[in-house]
N, C-alpha and C positions, 0 to 999 in steps of 0.2 A: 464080149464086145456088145452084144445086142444088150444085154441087162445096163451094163456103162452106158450106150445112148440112151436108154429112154431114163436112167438116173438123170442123166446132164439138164432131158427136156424137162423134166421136172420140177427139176433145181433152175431153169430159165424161167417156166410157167411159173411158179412160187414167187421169184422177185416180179415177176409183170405182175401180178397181184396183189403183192406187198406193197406196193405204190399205191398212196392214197387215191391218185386221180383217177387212173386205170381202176381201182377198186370199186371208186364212185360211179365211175362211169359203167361199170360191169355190172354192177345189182342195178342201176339205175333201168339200164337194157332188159336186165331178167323180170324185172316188175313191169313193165311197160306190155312186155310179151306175153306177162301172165292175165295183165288186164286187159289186152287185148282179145283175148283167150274167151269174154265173156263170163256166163255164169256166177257159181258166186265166187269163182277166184277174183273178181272186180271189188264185191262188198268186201271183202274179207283183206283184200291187198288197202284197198280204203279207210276201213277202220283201223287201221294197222299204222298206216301213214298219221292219220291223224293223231293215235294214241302216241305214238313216236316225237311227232311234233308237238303237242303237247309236253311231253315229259322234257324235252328240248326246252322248250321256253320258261316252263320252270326251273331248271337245273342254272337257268340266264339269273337268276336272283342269290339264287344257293353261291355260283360263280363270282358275281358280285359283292357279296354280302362276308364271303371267306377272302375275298379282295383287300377290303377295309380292315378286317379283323387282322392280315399280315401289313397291312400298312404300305399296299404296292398292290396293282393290278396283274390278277393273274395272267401269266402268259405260256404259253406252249412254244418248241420251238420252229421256227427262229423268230425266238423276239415275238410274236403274234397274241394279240391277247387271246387269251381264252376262250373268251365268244366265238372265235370263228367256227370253232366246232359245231356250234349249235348253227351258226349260219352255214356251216357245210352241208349238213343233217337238212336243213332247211332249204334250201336251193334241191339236193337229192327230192326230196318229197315234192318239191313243187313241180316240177321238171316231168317228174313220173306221174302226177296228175291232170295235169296241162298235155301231153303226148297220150296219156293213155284218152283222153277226150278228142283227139284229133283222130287216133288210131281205132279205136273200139268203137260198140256199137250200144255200148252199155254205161248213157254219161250219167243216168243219177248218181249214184253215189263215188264219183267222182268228185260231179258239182257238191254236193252236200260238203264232203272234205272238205276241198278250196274254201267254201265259203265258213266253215269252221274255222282253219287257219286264217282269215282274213282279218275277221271280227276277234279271236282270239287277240291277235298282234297287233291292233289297233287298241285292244281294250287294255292289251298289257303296258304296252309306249306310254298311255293314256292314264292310268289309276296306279300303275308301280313305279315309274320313275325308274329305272335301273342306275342313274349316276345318287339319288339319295339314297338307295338301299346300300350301295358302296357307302357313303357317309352315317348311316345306321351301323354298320362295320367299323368301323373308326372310331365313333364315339363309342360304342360298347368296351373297346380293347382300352382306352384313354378312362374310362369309368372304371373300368374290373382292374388295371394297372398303374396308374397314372391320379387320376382326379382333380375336380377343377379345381381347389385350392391350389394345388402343386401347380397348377399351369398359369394360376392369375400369378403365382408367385417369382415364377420362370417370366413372364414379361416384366414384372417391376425389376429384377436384376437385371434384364436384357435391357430396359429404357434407361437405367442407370448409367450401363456403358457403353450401350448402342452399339456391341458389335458381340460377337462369340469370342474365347479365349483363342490365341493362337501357339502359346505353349503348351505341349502332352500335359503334364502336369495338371496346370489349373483347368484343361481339356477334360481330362479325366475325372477331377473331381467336380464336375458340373454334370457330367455324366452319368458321375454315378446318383448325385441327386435325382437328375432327371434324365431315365434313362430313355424315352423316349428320342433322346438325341442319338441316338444308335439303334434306333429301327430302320429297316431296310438301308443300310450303310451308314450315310452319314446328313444328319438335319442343316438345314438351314434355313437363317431366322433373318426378320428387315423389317423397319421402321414405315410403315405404309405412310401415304402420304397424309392422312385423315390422323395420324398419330397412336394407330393400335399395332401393337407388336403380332407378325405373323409369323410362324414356324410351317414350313412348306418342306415337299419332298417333289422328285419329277424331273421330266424335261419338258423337252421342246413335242418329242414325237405321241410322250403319252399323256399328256398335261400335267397341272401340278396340283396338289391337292396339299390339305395340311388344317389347322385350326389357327384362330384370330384370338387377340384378347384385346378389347377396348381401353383398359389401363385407364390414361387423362386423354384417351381420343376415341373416335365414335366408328363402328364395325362397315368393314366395305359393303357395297351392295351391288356384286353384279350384274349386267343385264342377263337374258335366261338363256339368250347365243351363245354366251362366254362364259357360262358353268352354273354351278346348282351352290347354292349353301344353306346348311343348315343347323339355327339357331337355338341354346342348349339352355342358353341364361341372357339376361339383361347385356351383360359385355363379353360373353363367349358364343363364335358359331365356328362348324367346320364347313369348308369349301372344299371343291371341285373345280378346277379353271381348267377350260379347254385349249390353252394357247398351250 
């Protein structure tokens, strides 16, 4: 009996810990304690944080960039892009440096960290763009698979009939021309209002993205609120629309 209960507590402790939140929240306590602690358990929990958050905000590009390359934004479940991890990772570290500054007595290198992540996340929003490294993705997969000829030549048929096939049949052999129309399920294409044929994927909750061809009409330009594009040739760019 006594071996079965402290099995059971175990196997109770293990799921309270298996929970991400409770997890977070439990290193997040054992760091705070340790820097609280002084010494150089502060410098050492500090550099740690940072090099952590660091390799986080990097992996934000790697994330991105293998995004494009699938032709869909990565996501974790349920539904959650990708990112959040790194923003998980990222709240954890802030949380334990900001507490360990209220709590300790030891805030250099505390402050040193913060103000590493600060400037770091400022300089990276700032010189990397993470929605055009996703569209560096995209055109790389469309270049290595696909190619602009094939895709100005996918608009001239699409202006032709101004709509996609709706029989399997002529579905299929369009597809297999340009298989791009079965990446991440199923493409779809529309007569923008400027007259350049656009092939889009997406929705509402994670916008829409896709590539333009100007054909006999001239390439959209959105404002920089409403998404990123970026421009490959004279009448071909790929976008990013945030709606």
């Amino acid at each position: 009996m006594p071996t079965l209960f402290i099995y059971r507590n175990q196997n109770r402790m293990g799921r309270k810990l298996a929970h991400p939140t409770r997890l977070a929240l439990y290193v997040t306590w054992k760091l705070i304690d340790a820097m609280s602690a002084g010494g150089t358990n502060v410098k050492i929990v500090s550099i740690t944080c940072t090099v952590v958050f660091l390799a986080c905000l990097l992996s934000l590009s790697a994330i991105r960039y293998m995004g494009g390359l699938q032709c869909m934004p990565l996501v974790v479940p349920p539904l959650l892009p990708a990112e959040v991890i790194r923003w998980g990772v990222g709240f954890v570290i802030t949380i334990v440096l900001v507490g360990s500054l209220a709590k300790g007595r030891d805030r250099k290198w505390p402050l040193r960290a913060l103000a590493v992540l600060i400037v770091t996340t400022i300089a990276f929003w700032f010189f990397c763009q993470p929605t055009k490294i996703f569209l560096y993705g995209l055109r790389d997969r469309f270049i290595a698979q696909v190619g602009y000829p094939s895709m100005r030549q996918f608009a001239q048929e699409f202006s032709a009939n101004d709509s996609l096939p709706t029989e399997q049949k002529q579905w299929d052999d369009l597809a297999t021309r340009y298989p791009f129309l079965r990446w991440n399920r199923m493409a779809r294409a529309r007569t923008t209002r400027q007259g350049a044929v656009e092939v889009y994927w997406g929705g509402a909750l994670m916008g829409h993205w896709g590539f333009e061809v100007a054909g006999e009409g001239t390439l959209s330009v959105p404002d920089k609120d409403e998404g990123r594009v970026l421009k490959v040739a004279d009448d071909i760019q790929f976008f990013y629309l945030y709606d």
